[in-house]
N, CA, C and O of each residue as an XYZ file, in Angstrom:
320
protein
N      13.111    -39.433    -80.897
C      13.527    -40.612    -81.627
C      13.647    -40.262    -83.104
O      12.861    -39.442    -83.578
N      14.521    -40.796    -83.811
C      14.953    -40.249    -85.105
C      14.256    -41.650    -85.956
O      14.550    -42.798    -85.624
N      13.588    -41.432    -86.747
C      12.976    -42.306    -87.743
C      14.024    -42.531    -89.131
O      14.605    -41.782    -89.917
N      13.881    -44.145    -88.911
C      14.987    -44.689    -89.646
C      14.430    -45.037    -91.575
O      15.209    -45.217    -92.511
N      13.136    -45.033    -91.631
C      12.090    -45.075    -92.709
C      12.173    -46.486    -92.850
O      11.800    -46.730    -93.997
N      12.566    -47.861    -92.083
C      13.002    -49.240    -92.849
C      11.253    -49.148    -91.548
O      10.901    -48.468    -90.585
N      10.623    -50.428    -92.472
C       9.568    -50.882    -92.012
C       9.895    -52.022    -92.243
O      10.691    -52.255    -93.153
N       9.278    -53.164    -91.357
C       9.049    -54.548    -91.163
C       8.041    -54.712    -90.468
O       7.433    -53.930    -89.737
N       7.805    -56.242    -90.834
C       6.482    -56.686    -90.552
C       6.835    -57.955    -89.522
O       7.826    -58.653    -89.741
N       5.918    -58.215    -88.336
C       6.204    -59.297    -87.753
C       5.778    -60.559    -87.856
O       4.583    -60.800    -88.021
N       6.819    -61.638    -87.759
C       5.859    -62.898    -88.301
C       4.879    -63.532    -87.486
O       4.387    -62.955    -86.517
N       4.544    -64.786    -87.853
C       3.601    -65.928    -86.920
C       4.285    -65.528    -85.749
O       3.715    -64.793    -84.942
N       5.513    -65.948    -85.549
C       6.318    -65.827    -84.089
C       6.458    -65.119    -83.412
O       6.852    -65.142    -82.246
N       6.052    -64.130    -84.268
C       6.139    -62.412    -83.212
C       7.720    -61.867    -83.911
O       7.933    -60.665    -83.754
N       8.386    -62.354    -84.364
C       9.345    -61.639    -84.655
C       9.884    -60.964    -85.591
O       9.869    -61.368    -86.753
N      10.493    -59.729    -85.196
C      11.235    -59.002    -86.425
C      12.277    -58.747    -86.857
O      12.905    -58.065    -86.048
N      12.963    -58.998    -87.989
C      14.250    -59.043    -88.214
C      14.665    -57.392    -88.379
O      13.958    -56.502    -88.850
N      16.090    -57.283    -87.816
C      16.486    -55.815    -87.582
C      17.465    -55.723    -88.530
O      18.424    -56.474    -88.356
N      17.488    -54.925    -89.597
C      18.369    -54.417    -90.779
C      19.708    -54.550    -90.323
O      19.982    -54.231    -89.166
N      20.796    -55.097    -91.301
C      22.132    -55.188    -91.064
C      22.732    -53.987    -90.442
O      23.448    -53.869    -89.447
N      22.290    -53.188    -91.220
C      22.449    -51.778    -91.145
C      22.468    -50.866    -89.785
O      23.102    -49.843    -89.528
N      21.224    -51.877    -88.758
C      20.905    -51.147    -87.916
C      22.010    -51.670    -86.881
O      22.750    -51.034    -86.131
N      21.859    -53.155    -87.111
C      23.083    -53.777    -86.199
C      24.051    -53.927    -85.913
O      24.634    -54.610    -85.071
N      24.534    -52.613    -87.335
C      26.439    -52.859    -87.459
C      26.415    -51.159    -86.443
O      27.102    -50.939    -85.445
N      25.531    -50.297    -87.023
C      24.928    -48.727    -86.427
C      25.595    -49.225    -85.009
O      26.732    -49.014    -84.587
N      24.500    -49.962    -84.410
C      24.390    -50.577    -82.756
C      25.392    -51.086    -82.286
O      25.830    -50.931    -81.145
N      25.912    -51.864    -83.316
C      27.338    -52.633    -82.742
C      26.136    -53.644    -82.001
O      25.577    -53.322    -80.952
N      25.922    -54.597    -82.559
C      24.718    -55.561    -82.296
C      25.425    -56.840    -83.078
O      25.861    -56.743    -84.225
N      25.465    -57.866    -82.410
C      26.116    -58.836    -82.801
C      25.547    -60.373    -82.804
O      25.157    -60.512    -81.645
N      25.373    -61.223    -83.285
C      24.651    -62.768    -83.417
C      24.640    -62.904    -81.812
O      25.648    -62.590    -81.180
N      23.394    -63.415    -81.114
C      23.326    -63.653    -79.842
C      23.538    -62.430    -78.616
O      23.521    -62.772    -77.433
N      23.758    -60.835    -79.050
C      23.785    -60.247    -78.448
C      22.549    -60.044    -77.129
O      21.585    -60.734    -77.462
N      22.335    -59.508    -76.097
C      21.187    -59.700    -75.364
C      20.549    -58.156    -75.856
O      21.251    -57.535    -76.653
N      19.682    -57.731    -75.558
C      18.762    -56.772    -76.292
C      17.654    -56.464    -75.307
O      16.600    -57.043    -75.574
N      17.639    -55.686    -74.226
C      16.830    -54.982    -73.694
C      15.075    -54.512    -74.559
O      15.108    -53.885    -75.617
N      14.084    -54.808    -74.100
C      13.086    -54.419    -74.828
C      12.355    -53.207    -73.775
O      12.683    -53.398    -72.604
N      11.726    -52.389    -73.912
C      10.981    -51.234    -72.674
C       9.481    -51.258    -74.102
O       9.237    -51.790    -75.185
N       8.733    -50.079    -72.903
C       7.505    -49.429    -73.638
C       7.714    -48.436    -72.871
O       7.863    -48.268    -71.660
N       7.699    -47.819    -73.768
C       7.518    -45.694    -73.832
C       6.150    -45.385    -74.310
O       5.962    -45.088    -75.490
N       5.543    -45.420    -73.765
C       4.019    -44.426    -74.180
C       3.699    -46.015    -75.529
O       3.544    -47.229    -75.665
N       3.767    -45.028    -76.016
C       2.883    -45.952    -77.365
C       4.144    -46.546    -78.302
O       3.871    -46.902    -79.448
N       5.249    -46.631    -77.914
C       6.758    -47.091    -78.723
C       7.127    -48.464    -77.738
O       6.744    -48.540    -76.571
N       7.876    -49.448    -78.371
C       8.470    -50.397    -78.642
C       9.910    -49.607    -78.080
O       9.654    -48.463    -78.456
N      10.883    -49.543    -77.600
C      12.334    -49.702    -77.362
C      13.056    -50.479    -77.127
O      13.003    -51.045    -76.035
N      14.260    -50.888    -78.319
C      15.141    -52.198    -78.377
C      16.687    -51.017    -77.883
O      17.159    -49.958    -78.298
N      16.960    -51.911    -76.900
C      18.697    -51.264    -76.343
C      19.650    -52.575    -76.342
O      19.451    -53.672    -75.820
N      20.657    -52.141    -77.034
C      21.313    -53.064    -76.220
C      21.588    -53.360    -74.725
O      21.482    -52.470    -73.880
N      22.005    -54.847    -74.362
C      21.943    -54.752    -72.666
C      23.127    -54.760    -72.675
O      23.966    -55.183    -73.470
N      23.180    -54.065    -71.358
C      24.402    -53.743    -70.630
C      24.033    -54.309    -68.903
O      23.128    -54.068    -68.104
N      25.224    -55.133    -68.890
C      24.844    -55.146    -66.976
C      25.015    -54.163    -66.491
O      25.918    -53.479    -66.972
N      24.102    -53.516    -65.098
C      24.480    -52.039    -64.401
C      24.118    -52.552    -63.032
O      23.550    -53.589    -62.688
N      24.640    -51.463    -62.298
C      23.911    -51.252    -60.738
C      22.464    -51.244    -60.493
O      21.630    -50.429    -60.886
N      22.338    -52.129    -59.890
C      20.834    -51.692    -59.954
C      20.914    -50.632    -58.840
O      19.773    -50.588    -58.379
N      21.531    -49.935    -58.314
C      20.969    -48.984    -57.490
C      21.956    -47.637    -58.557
O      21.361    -46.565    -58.663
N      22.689    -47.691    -58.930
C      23.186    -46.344    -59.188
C      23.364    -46.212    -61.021
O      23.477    -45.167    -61.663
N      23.348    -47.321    -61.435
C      23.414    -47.472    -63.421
C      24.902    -47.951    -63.719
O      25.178    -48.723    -64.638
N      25.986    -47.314    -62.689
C      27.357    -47.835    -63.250
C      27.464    -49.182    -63.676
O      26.740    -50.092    -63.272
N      28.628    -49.320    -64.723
C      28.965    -50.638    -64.506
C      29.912    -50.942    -64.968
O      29.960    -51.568    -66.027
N      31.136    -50.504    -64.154
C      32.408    -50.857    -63.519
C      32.164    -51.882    -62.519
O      31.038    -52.155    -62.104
N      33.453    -52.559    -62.064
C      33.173    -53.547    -60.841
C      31.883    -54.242    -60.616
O      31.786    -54.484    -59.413
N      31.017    -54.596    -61.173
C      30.065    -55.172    -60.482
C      29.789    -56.487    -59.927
O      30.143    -57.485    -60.555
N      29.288    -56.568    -58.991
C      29.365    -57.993    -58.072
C      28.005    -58.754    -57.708
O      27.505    -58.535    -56.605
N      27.570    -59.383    -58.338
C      26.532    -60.231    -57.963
C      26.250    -60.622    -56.015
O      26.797    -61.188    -55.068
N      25.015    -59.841    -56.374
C      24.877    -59.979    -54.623
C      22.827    -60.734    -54.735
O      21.909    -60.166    -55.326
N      22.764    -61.617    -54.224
C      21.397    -62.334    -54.249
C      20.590    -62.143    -55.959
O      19.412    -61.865    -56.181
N      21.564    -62.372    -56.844
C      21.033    -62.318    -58.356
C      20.761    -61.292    -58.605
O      19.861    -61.204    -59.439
N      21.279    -60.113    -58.122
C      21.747    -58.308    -58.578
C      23.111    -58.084    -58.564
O      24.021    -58.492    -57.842
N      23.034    -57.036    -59.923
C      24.208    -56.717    -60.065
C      24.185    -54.935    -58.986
O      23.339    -54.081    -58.718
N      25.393    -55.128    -58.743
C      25.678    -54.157    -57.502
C      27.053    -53.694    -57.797
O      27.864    -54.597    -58.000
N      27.558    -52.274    -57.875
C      29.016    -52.084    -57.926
C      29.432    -51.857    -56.878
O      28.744    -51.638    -55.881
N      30.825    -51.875    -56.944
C      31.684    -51.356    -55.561
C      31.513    -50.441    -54.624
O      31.944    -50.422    -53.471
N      30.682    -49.483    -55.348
C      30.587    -48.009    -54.235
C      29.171    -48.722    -54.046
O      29.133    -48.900    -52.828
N      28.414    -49.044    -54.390
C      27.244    -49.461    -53.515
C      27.500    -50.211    -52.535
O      27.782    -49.798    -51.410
N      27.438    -51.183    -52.813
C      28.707    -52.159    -51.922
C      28.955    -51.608    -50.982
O      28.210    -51.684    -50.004
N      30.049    -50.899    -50.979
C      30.409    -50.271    -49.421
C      29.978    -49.627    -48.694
O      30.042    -49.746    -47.470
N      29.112    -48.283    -49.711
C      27.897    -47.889    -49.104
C      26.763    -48.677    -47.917
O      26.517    -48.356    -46.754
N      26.239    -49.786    -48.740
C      25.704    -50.875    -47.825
C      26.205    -51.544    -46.923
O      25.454    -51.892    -46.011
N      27.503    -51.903    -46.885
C      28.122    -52.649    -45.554
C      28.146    -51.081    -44.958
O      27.428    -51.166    -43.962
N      28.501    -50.014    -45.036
C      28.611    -48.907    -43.791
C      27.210    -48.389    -43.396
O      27.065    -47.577    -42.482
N      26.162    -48.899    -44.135
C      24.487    -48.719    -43.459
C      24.736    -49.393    -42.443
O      23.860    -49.583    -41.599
């Protein structure tokens, strides 16, 4: 991870505002959705992207029981 040197502090709410800078970097936009993880002892903000949940693509994807699923899975599974 490459250290950006901008520090912030979080408020009452828990929240932290992310530098213009970082969001134009990201291509991060008002209302964008924003993936959060934990890595060991780190915080990770991604942008979200819908994917497969079985393979990561995300071309074609098709909502199957509130998962996203692409085409080659898809067919994969109807030929199981």
């Amino acid at each position: 991870m490459k250290s950006t040197g901008i520090v912030r502090r979080i408020d009452e709410l828990g929240r932290v505002v992310l530098p213009i800078e970082l969001r134009r970097t990201m291509n991060l936009e008002v209302r964008d959705p924003v993936e959060i993880f934990k890595e060991g002892d780190a915080i990770v903000l991604r942008k979200y992207e819908a994917a497969c949940l079985f393979c990561g693509d995300s071309h074609q994807l098709t909502v199957f029981r509130g998962k996203q699923i692409c085409a080659e899975c898809l067919r994969q599974l109807k030929e199981s």
